[in-house]
C-alpha positions as CSV (number, residue, x, y, z in Angstrom):
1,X,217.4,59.7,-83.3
2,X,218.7,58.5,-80.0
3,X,221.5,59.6,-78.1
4,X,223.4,57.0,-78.1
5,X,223.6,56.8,-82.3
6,X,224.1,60.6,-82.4
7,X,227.0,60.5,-80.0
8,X,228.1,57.3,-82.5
9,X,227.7,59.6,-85.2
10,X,229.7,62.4,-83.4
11,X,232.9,59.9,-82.6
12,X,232.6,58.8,-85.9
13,X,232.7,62.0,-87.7
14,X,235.8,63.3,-85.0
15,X,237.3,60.5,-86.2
16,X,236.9,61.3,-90.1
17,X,238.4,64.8,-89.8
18,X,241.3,63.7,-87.5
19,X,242.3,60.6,-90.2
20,X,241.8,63.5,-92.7
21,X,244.1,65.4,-90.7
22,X,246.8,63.0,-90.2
23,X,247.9,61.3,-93.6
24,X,251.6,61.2,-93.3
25,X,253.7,58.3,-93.2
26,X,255.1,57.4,-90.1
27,X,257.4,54.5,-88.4
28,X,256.1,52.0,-86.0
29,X,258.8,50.2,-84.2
30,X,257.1,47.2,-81.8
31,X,259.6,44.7,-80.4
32,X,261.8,43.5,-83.6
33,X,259.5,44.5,-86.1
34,X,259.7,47.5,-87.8
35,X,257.2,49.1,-90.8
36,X,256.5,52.2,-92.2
37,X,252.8,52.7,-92.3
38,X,250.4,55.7,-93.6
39,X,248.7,57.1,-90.2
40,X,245.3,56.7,-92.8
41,X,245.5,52.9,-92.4
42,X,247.0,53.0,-88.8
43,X,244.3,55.3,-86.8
44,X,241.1,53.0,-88.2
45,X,243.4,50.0,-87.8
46,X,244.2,50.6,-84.1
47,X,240.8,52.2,-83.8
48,X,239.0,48.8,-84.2
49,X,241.6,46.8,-82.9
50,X,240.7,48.8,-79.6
51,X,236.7,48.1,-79.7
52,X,237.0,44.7,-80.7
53,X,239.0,44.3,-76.9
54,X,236.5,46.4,-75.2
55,X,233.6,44.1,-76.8
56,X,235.3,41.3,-75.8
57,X,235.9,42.3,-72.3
58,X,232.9,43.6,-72.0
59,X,231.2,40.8,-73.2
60,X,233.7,38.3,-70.9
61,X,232.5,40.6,-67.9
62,X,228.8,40.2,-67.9
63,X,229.0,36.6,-69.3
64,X,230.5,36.3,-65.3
65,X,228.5,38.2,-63.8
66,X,225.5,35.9,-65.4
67,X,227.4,32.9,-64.2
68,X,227.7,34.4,-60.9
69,X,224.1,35.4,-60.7
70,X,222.9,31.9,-61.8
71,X,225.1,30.3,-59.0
72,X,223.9,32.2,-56.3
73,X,220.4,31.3,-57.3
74,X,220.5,27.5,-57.6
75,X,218.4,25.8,-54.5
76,X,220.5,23.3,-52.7
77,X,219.2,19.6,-52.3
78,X,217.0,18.9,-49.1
79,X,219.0,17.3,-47.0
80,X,222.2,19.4,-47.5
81,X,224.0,21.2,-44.9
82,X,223.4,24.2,-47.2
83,X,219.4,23.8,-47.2
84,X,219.7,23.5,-43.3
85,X,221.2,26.9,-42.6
């Protein structure tokens, strides 16, 4: 197994025991809105709400840095002041 799935399996026990750990109902307040929720359904809630953000910022961040990479690379037309530097 590599080490990047056994330290995916290590998180994802961690976060087994501390859901286990933390099943009371509590009160989330956010602006006007205001709901009692079980922390069971909270934690994995917020939990992937969180990766889903970092995949997409991730994935916004190299799609960029491809962009970038690709612009830098493109040959400019003969005759251009660019090609006569």
């Amino acid at each position: 197994m590599g080490i990047k799935k056994t330290l995916l399996l290590i998180i994802l026990v961690l976060l087994v025991v501390f859901i286990a750990q933390n099943t009371q109902v509590v009160t989330v307040r956010f602006l006007l809105w205001e709901k009692a929720v079980s922390l069971v359904i909270l934690i994995p809630l917020l939990t992937i709400i969180g990766m889903a953000i970092g995949f997409i910022l991730d994935w916004r961040m190299n799609k960029k840095k491809s962009q970038k990479k690709n612009k830098d690379s493109i040959i400019p037309p003969l005759g251009s002041e660019d090609s006569l530097k």
